[in-house]
Every structure is written in structure tokens, then in C-alpha cells.
N, CA, C and O atoms as CSV, one atom per row, in Angstrom:
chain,resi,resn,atom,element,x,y,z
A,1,UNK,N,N,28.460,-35.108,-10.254
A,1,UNK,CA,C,27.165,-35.255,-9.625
A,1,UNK,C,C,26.865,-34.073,-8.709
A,1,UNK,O,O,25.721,-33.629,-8.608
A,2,UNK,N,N,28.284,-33.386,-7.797
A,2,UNK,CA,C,27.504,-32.723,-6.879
A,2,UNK,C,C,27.697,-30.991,-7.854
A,2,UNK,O,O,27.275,-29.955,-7.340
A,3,UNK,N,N,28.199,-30.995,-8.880
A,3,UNK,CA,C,27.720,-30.055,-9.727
A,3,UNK,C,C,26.686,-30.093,-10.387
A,3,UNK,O,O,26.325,-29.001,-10.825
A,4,UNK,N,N,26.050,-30.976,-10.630
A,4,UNK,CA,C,24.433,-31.231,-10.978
A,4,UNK,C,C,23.375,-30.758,-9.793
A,4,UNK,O,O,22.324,-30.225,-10.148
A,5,UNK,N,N,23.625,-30.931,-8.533
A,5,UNK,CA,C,22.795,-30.476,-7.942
A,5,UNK,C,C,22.975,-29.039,-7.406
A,5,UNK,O,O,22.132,-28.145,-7.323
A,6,UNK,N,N,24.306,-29.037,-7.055
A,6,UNK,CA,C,24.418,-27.832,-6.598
A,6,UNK,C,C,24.658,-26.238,-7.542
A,6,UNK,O,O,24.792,-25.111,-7.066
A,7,UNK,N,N,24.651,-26.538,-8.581
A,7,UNK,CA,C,24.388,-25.176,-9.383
A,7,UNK,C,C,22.803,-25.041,-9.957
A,7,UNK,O,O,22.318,-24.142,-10.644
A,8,UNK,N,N,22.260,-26.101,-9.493
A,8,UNK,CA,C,20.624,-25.671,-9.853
A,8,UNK,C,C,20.109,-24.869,-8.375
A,8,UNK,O,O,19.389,-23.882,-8.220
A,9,UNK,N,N,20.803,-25.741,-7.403
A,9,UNK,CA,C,20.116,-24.723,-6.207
A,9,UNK,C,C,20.613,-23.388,-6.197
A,9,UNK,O,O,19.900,-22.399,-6.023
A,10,UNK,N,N,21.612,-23.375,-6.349
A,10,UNK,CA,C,22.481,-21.658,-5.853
A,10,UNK,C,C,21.761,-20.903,-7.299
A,10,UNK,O,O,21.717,-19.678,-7.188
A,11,UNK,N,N,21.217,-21.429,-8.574
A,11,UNK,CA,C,20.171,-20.909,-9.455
A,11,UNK,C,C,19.039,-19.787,-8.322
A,11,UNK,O,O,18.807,-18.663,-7.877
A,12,UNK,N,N,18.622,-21.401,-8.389
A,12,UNK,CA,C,17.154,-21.055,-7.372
A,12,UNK,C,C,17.033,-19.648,-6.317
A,12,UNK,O,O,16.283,-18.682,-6.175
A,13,UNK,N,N,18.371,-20.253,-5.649
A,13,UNK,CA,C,18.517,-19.259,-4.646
A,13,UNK,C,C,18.925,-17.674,-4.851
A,13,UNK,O,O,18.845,-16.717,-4.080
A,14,UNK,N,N,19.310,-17.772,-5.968
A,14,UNK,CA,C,19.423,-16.175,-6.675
A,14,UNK,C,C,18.554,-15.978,-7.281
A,14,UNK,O,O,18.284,-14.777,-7.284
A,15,UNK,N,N,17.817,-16.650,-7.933
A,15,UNK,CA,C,16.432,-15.887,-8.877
A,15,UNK,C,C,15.672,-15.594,-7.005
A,15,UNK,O,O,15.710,-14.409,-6.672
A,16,UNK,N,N,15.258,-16.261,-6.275
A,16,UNK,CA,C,14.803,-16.293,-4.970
A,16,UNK,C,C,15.177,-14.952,-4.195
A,16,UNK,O,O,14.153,-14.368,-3.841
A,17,UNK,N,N,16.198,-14.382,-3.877
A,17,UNK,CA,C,16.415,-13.117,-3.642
A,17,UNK,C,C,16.259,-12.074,-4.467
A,17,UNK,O,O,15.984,-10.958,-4.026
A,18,UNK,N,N,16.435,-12.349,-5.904
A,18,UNK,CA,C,15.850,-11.599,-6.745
A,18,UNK,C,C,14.854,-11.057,-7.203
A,18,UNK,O,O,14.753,-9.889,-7.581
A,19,UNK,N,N,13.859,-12.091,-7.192
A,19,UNK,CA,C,12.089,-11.888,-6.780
A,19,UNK,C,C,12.060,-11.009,-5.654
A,19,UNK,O,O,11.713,-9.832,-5.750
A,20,UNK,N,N,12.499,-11.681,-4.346
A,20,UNK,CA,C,12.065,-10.991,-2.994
A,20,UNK,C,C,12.675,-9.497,-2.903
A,20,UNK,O,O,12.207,-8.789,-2.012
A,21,UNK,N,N,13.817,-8.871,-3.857
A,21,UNK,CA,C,14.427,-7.924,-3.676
A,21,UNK,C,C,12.921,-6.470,-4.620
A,21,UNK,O,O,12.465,-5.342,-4.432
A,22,UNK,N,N,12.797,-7.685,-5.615
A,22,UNK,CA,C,11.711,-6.830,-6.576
A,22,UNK,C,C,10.939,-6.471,-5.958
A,22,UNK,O,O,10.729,-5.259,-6.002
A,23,UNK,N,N,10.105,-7.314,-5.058
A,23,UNK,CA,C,9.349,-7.161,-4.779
A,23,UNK,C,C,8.892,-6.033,-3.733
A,23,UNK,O,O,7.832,-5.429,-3.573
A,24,UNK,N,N,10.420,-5.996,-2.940
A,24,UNK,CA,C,10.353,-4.802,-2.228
A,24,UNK,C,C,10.659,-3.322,-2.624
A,24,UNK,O,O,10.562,-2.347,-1.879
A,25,UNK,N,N,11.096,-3.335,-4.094
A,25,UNK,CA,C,11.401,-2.211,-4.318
A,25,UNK,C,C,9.802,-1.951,-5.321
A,25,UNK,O,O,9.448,-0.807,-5.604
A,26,UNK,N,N,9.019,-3.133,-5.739
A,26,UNK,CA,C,7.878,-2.373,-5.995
A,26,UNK,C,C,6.886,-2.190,-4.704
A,26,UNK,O,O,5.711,-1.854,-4.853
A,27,UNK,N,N,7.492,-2.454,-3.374
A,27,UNK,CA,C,6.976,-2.046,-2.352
A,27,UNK,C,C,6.579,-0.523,-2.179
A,27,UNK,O,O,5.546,0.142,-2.114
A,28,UNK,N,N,8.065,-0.305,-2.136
A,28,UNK,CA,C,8.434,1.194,-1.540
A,28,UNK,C,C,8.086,2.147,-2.899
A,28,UNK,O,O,8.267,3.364,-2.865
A,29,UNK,N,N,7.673,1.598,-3.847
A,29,UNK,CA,C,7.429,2.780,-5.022
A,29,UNK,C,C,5.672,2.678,-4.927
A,29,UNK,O,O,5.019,3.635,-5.343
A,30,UNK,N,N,5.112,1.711,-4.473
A,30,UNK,CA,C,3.295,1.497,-3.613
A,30,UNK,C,C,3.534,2.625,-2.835
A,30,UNK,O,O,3.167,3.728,-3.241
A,31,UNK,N,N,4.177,2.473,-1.625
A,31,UNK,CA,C,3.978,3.407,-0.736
A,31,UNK,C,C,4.517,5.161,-0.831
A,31,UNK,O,O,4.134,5.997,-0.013
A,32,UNK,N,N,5.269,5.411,-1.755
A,32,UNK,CA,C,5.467,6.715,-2.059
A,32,UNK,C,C,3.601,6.943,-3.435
A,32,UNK,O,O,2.779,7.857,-3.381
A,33,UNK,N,N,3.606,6.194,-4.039
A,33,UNK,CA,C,2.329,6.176,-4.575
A,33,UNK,C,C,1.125,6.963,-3.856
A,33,UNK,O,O,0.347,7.885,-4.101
A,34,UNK,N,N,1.474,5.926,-2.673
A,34,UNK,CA,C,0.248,6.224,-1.419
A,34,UNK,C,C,0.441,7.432,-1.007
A,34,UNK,O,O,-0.469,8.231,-0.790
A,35,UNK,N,N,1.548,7.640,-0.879
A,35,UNK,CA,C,1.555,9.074,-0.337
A,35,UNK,C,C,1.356,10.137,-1.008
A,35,UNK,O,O,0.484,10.860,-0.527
A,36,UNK,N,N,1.898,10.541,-2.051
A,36,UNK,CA,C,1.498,10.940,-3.364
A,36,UNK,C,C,-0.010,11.536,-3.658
A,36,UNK,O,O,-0.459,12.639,-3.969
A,37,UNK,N,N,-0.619,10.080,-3.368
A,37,UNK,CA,C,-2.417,9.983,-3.976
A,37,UNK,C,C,-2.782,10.523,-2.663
A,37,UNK,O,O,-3.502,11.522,-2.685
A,38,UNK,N,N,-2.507,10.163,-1.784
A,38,UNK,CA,C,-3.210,10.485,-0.192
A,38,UNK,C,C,-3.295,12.187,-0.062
A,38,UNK,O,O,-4.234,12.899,0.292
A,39,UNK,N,N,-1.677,12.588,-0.572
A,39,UNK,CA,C,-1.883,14.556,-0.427
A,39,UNK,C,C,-2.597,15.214,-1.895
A,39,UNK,O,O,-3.429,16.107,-1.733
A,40,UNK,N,N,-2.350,14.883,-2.958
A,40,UNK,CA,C,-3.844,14.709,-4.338
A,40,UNK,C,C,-5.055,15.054,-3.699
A,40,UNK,O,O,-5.711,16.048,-4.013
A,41,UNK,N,N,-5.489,13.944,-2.462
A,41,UNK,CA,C,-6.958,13.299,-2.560
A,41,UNK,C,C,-7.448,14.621,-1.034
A,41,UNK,O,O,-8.596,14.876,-0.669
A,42,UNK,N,N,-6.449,15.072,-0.591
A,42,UNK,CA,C,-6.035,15.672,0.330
A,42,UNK,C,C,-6.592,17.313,0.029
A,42,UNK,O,O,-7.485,17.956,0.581
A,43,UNK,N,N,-5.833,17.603,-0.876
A,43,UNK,CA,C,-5.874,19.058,-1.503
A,43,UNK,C,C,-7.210,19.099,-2.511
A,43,UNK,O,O,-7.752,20.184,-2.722
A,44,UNK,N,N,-7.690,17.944,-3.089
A,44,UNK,CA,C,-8.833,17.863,-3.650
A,44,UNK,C,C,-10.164,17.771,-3.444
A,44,UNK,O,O,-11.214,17.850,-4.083
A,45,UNK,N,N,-9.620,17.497,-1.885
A,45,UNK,CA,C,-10.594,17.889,-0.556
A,45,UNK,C,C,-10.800,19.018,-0.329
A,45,UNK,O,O,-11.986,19.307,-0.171
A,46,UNK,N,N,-9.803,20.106,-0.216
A,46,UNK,CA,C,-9.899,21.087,0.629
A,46,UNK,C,C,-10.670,21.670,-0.742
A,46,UNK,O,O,-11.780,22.120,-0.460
A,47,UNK,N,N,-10.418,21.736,-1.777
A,47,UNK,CA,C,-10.905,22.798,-2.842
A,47,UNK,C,C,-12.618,22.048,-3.348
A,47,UNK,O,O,-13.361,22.512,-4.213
A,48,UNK,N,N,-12.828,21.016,-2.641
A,48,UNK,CA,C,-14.098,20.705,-3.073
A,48,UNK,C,C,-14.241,19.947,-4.757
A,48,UNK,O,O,-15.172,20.069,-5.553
A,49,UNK,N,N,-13.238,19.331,-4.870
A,49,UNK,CA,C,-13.068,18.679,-6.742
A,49,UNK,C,C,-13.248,16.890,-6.398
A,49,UNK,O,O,-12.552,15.901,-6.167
A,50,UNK,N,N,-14.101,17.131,-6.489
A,50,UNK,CA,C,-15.064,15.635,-6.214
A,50,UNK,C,C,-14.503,14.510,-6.757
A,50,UNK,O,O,-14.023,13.482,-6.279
A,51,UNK,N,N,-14.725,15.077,-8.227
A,51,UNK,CA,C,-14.102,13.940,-9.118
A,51,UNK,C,C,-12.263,13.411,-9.018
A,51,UNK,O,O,-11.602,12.395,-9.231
A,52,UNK,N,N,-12.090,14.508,-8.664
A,52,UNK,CA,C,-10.282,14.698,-8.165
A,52,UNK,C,C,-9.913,13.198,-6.956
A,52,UNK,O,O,-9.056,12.328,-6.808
A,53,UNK,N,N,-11.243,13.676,-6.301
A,53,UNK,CA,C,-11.138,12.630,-4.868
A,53,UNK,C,C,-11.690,11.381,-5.066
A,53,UNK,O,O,-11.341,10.360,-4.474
A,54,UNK,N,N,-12.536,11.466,-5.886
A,54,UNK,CA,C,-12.874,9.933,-6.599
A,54,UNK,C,C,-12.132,9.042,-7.387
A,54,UNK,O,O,-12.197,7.813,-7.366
A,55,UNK,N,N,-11.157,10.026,-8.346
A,55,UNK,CA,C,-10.012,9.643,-8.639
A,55,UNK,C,C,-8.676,9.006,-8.011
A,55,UNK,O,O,-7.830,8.246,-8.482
A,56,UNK,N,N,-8.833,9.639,-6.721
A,56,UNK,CA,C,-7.767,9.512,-6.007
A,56,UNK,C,C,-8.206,8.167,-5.393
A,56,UNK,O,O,-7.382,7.294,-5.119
A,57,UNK,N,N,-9.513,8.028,-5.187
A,57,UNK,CA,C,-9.534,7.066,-3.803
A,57,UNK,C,C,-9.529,5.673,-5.036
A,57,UNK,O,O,-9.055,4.635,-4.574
A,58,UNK,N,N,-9.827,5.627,-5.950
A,58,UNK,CA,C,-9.912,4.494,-6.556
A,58,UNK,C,C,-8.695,4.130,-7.051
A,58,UNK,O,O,-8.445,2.960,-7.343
A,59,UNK,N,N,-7.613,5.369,-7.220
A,59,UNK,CA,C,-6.330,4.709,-7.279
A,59,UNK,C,C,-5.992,3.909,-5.871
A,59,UNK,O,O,-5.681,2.719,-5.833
A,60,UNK,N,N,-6.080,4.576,-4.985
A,60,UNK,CA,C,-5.209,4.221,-3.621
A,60,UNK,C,C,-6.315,3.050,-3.157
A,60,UNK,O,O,-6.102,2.748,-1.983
A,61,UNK,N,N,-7.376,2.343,-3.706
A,61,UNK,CA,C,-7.703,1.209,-3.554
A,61,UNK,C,C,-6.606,0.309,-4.254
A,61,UNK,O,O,-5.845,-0.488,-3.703
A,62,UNK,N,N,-6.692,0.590,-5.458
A,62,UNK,CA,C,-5.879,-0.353,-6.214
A,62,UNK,C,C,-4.160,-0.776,-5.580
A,62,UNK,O,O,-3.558,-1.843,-5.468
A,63,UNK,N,N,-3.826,0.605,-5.280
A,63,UNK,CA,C,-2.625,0.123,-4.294
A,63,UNK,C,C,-2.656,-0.421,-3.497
A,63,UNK,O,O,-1.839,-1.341,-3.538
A,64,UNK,N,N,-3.637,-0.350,-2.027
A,64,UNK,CA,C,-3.762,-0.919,-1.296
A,64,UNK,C,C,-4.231,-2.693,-1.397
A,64,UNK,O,O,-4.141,-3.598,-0.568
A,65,UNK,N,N,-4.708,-2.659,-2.697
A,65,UNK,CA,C,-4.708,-4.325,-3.288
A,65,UNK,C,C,-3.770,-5.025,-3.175
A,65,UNK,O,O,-3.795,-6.111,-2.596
A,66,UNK,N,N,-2.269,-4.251,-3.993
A,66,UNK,CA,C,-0.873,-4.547,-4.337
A,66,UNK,C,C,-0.622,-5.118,-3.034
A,66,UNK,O,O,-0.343,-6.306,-2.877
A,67,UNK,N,N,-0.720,-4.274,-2.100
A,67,UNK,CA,C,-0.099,-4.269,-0.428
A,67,UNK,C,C,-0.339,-5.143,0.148
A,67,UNK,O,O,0.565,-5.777,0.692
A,68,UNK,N,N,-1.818,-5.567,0.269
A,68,UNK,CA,C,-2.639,-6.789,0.770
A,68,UNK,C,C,-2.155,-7.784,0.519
A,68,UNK,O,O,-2.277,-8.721,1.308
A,69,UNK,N,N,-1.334,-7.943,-0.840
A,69,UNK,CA,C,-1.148,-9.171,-1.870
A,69,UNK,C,C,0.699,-9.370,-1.187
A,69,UNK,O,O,1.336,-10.423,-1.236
A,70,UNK,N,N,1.121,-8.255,-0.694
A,70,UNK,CA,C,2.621,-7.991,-0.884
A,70,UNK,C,C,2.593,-8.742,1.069
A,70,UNK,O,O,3.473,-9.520,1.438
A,71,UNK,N,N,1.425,-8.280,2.025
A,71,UNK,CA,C,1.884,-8.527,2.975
A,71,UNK,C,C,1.785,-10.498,3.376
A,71,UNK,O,O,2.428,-11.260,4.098
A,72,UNK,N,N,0.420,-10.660,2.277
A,72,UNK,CA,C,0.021,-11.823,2.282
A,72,UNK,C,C,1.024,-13.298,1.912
A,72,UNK,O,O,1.029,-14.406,2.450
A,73,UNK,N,N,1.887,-12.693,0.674
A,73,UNK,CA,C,2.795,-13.275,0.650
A,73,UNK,C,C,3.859,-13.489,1.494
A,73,UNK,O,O,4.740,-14.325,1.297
A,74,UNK,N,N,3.760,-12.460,2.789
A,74,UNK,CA,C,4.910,-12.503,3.735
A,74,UNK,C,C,4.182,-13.164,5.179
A,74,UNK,O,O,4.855,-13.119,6.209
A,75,UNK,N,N,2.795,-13.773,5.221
A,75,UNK,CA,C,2.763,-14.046,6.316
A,75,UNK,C,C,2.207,-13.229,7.131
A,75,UNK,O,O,1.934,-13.810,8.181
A,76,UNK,N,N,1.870,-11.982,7.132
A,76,UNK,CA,C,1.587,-11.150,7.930
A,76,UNK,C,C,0.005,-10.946,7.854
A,76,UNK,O,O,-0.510,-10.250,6.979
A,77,UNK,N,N,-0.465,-11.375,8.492
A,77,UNK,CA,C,-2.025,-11.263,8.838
A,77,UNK,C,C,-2.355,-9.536,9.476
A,77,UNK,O,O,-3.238,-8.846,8.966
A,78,UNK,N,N,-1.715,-9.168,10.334
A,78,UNK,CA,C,-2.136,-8.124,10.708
A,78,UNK,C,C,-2.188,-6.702,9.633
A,78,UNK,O,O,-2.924,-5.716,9.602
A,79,UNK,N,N,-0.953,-7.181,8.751
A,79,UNK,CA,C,-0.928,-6.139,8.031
A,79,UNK,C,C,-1.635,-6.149,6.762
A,79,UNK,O,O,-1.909,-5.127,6.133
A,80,UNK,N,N,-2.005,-7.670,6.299
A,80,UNK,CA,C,-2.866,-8.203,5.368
A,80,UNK,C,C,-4.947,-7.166,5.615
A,80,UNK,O,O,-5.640,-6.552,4.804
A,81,UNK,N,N,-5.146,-7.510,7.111
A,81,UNK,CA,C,-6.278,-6.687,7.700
A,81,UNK,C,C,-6.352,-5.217,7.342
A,81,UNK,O,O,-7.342,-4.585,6.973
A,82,UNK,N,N,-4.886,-4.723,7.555
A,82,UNK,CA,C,-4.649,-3.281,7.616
A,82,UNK,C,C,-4.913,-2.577,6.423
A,82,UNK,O,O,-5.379,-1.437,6.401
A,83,UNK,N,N,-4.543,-3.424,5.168
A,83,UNK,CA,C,-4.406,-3.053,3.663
A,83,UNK,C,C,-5.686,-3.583,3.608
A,83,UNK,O,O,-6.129,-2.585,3.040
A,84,UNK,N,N,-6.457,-4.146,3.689
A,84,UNK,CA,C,-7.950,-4.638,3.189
A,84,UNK,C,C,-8.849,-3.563,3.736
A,84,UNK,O,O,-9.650,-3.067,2.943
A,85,UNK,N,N,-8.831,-3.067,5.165
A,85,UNK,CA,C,-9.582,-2.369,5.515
A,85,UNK,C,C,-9.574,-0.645,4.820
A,85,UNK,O,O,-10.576,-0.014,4.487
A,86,UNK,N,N,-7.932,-0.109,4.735
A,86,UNK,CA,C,-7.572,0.794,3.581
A,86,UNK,C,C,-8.083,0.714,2.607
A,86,UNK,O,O,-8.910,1.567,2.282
A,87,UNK,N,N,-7.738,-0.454,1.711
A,87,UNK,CA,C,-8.641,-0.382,0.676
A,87,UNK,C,C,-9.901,-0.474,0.761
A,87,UNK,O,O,-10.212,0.453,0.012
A,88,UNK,N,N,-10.609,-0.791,1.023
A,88,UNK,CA,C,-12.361,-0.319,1.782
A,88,UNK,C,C,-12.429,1.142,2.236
A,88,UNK,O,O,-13.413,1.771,1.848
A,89,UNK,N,N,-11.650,1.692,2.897
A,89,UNK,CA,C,-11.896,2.966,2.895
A,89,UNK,C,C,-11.835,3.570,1.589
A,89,UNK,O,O,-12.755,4.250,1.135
A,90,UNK,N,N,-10.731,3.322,0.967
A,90,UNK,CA,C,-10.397,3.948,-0.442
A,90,UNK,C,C,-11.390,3.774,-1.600
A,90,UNK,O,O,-11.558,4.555,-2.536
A,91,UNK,N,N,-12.177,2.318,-1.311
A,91,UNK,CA,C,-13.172,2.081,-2.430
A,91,UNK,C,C,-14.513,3.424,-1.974
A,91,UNK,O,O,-15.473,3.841,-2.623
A,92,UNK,N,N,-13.952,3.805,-0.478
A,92,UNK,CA,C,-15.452,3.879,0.426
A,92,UNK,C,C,-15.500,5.460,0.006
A,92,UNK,O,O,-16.583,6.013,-0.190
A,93,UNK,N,N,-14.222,6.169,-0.120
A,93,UNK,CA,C,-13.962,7.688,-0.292
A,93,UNK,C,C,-14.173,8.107,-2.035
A,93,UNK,O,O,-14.552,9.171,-2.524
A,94,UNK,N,N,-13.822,7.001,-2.612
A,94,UNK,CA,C,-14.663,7.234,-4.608
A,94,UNK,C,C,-16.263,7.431,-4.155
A,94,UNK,O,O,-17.068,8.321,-4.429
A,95,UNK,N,N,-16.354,6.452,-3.499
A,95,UNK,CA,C,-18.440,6.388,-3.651
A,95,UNK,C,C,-18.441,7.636,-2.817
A,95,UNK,O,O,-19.213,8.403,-3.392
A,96,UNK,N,N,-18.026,8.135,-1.898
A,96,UNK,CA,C,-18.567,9.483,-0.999
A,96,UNK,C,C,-18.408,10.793,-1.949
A,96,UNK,O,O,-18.923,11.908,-1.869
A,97,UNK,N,N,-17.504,10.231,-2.873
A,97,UNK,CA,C,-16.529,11.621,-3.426
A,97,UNK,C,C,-17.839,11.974,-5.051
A,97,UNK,O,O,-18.201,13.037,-5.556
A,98,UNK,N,N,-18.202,10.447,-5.406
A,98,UNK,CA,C,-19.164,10.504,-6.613
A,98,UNK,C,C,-20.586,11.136,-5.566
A,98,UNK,O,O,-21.165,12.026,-6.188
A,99,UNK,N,N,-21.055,10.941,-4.550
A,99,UNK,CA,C,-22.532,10.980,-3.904
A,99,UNK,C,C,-21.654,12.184,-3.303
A,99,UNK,O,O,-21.272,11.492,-2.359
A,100,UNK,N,N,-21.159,13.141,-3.122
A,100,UNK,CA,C,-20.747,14.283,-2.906
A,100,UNK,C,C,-20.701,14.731,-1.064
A,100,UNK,O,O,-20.643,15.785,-0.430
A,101,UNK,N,N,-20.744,13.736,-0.835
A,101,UNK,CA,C,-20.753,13.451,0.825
A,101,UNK,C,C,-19.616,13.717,1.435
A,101,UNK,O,O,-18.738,12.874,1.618
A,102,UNK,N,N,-19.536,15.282,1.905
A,102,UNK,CA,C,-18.738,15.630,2.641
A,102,UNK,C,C,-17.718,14.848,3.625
A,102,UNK,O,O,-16.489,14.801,3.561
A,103,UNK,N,N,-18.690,14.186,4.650
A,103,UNK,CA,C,-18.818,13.658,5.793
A,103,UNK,C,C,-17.994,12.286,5.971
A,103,UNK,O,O,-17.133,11.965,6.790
A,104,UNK,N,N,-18.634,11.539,4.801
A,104,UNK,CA,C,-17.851,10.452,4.210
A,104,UNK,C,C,-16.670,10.610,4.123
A,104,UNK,O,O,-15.701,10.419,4.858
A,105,UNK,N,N,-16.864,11.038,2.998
A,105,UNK,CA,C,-15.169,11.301,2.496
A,105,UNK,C,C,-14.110,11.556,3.244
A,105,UNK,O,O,-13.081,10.903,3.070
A,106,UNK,N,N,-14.210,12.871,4.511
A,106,UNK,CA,C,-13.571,13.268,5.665
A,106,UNK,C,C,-13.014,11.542,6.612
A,106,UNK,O,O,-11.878,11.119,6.825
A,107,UNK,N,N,-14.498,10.886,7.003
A,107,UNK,CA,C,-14.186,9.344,7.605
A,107,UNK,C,C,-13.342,8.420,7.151
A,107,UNK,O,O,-12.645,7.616,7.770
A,108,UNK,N,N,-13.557,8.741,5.253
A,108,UNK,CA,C,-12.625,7.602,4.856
A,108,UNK,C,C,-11.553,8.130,4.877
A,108,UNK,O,O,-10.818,7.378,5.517
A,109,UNK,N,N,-10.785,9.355,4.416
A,109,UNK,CA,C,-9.967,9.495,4.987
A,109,UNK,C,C,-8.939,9.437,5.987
A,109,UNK,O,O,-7.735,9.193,5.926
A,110,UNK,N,N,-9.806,9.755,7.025
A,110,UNK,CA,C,-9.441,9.239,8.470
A,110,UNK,C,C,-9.101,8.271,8.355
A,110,UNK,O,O,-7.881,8.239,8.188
A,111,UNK,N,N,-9.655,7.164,8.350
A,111,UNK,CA,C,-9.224,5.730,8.266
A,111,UNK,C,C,-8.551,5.383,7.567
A,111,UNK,O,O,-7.972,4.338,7.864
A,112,UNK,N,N,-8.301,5.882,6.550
A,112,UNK,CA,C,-7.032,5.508,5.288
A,112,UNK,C,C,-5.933,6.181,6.341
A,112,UNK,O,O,-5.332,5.295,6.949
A,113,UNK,N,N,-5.606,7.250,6.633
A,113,UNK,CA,C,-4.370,7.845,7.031
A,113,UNK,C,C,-3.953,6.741,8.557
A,113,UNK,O,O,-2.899,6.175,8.848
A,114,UNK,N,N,-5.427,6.789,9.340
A,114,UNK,CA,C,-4.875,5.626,10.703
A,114,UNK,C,C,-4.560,4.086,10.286
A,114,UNK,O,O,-3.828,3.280,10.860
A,115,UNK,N,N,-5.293,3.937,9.178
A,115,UNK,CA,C,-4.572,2.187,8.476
A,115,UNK,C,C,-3.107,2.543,8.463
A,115,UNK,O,O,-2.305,1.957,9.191
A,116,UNK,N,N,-2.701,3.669,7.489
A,116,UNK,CA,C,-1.346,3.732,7.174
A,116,UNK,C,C,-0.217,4.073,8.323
A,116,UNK,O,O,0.963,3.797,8.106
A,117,UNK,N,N,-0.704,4.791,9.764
A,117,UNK,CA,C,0.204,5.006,10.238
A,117,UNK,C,C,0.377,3.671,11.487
A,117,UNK,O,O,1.194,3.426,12.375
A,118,UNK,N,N,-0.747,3.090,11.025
A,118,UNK,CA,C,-0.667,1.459,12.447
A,118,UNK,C,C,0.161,0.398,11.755
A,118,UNK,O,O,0.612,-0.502,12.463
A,119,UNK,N,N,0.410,0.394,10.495
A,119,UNK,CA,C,0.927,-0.366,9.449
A,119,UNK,C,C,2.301,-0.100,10.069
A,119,UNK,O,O,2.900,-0.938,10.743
A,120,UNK,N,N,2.778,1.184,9.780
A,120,UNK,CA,C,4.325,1.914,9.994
A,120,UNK,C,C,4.436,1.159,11.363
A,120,UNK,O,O,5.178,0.199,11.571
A,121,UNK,N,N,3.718,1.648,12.123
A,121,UNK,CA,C,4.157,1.155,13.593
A,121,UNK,C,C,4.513,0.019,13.822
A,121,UNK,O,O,5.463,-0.201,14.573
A,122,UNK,N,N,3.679,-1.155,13.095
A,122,UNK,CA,C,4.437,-2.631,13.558
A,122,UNK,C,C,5.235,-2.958,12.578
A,122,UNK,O,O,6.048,-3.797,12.965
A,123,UNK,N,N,5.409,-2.578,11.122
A,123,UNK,CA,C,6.065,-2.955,10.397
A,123,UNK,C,C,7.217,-2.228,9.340
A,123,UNK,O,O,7.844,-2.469,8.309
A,124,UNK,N,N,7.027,-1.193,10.345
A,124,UNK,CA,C,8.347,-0.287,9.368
A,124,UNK,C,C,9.603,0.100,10.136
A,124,UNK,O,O,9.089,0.629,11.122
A,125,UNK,N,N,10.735,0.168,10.294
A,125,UNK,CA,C,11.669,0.650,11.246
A,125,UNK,C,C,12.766,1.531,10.285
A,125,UNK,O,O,13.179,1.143,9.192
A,126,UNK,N,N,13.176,2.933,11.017
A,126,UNK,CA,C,14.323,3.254,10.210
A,126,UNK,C,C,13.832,4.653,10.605
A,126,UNK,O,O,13.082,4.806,11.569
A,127,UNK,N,N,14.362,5.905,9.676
A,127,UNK,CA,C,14.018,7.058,9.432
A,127,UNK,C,C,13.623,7.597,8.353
A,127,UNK,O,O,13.412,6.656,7.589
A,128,UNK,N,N,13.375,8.644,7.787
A,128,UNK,CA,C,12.778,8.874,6.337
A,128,UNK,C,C,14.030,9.253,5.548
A,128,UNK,O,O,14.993,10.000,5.720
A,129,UNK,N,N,13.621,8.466,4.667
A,129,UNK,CA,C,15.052,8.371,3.806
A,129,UNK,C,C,15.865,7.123,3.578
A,129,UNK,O,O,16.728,6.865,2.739
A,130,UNK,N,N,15.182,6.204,4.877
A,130,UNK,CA,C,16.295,5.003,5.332
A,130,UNK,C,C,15.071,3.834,5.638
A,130,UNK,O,O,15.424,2.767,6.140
A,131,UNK,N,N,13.873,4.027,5.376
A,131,UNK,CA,C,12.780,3.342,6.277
A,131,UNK,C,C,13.343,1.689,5.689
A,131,UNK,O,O,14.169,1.577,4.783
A,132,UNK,N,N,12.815,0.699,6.290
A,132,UNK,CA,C,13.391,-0.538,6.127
A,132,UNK,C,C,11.877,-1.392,6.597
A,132,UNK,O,O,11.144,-1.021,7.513
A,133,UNK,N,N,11.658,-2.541,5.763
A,133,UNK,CA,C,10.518,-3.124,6.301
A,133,UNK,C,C,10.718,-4.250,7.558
A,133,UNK,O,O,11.678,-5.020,7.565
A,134,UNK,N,N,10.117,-4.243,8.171
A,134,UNK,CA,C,10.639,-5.238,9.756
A,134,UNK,C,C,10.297,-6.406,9.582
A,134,UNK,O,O,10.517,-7.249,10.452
């Protein structure tokens, strides 16, 4: 009997860390993404390639979806805000980047890079190379 119950839980409990382990390693491959698309959308700025930056920002919406979805599952409201408002910038820097709006684009930026570094601050600890989610 108590092998009937107890090898279905210790199941559970390993597929259970197993999910949660996935999930963080498709974390950290989001956020090298982000970074990635962010210096792209960056350099596609400086040279004036519109479509480059429209490209970019509609990827790094879509990530910032993932994120929203990744913090939501953990409870975290603040960081749930942080990734919603990113992605709004990111949807916000395609439309500036298609309507050729300098100005825009520069803002959403801004705000994409300060979403990402207020994020780090409450929820990342470690060094680069070693970062760890808190």
C-alpha cells in the first residue's frame, strides 16, 4: 500500500522539478534573446534600417510575452508589470520603426532597456556568467 502511494508522489515530484528546471533554462535562453535583439535593434538604430528595428521590436515583444507568462506563473506581480510594459514598448518601437519616427523609437527604447534593468534589480542576483533568479 505505502508503495502505491508513495512512488506516484516522488513521480510527481520529479516530473515537478523537471518542468520548473525547463522552465528556467528556457528563461535564461529569453533573456540572452533579449539581449541579442536589444543590441540588433540598437545598431539598426544608429544606421537608420527601419525595417531592421521593426523587426527587432516585434521579436522582443514576443519575448517579453514568454517572460510575462514565466513571471506570472511564479507569483510575481511586479515583474509580471515589468514584462507587460516592455512588451508595449517593444510592440510601441515596430509601429515607430514602420511610421519612421525617430523620436519614438529612441523612447521605446529607453523604456525597454529601464524595464530590463528594474527587472535585474529585484529579481536577479549573482554575476555575469553566474546570474541566478531570486
Amino acid at each position: 500500500m505505502k508503495r502505491t502511494i508513495v512512488l506516484p508522489v516522488l513521480l510527481a515530484m520529479g516530473f515537478a522539478v523537471c518542468v520548473i528546471a525547463q522552465s528556467e533554462a528556457d528563461y535564461s535562453g529569453w533573456m540572452k534573446d533579449v539581449a541579442a535583439t536589444k543590441g540588433k535593434a540598437k545598431k539598426a538604430l544608429d544606421s537608420k534600417s527601419n525595417s531592421d528595428v521593426a523587426d527587432a521590436g516585434s521579436h522582443l515583444a514576443g519575448l517579453f510575452k514568454q517572460v510575462g507568462a514565466f513571471w506570472s506563473s511564479r507569483n510575481a506581480s511586479d515583474a509580471v508589470t515589468i514584462a507587460k510594459n516592455a512588451e508595449t514598448a517593444s510592440n510601441d518601437l515596430a509601429a515607430a520603426a514602420k511610421a519612421g519616427d525617430d523620436a519614438k523609437m529612441q523612447s521605446a527604447m529607453q523604456t525597454i532597456n529601464g524595464a530590463c534593468g528594474t527587472c535585474h534589480m529585484a529579481h536577479r542576483e549573482g554575476s555575469p556568467g553566474s546570474f541566478k533568479i531570486k
